[in-house]
N, C-alpha and C positions, 0 to 999 in steps of 0.2 A: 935649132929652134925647138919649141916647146909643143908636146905634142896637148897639149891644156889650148882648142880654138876658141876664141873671142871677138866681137865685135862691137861697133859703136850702138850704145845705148842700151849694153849689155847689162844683169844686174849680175855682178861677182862679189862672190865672198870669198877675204885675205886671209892669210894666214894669224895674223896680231888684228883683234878688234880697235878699233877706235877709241879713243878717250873719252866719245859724249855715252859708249857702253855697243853701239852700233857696229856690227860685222859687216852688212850689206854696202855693195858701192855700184854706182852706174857709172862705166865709160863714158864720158862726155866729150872728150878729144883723143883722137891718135892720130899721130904721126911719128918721128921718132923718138916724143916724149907721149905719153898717153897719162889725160888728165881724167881723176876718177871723183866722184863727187856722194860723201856719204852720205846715206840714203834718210837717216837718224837725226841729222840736223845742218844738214847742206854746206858743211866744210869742203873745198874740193883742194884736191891735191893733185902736184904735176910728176910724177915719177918715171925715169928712163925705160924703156920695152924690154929690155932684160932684166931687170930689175923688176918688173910688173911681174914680167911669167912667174920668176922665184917667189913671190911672196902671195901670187894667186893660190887659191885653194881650188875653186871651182865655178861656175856658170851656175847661178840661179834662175835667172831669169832670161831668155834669149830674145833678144828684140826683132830677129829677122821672122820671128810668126805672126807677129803683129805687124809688121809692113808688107802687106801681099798686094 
């Protein structure tokens, strides 16, 4: 497993930007597909959990500070 942690309604930025020019994405679903929804113009996309870690970059935004 990947040592890159994430969580739901997290904000991450991928490796490859998006086509509307947007890098940013928020988790909106996980399970064993985790679905990401970009931030830029609200395309979401469903991509496999290993497949995510690899193309993740990093955690921008952490949603677990904001749910206290």
């Amino acid at each position: 497993m990947s040592d890159k942690m994430y969580d739901l309604n997290d904000v991450v930025e991928m490796k490859k930007p998006h086509p509307c020019g947007e890098n940013k994405w928020k988790i909106i679903r996980m399970g064993m597909d985790i679905r990401i929804k970009c931030v830029g113009c609200g395309h979401s996309v469903m991509i496999p959990r290993k497949e995510f870690s690899k193309k993740m970059k990093r955690v921008i935004e952490r949603a677990s500070e904001e749910n206290i």
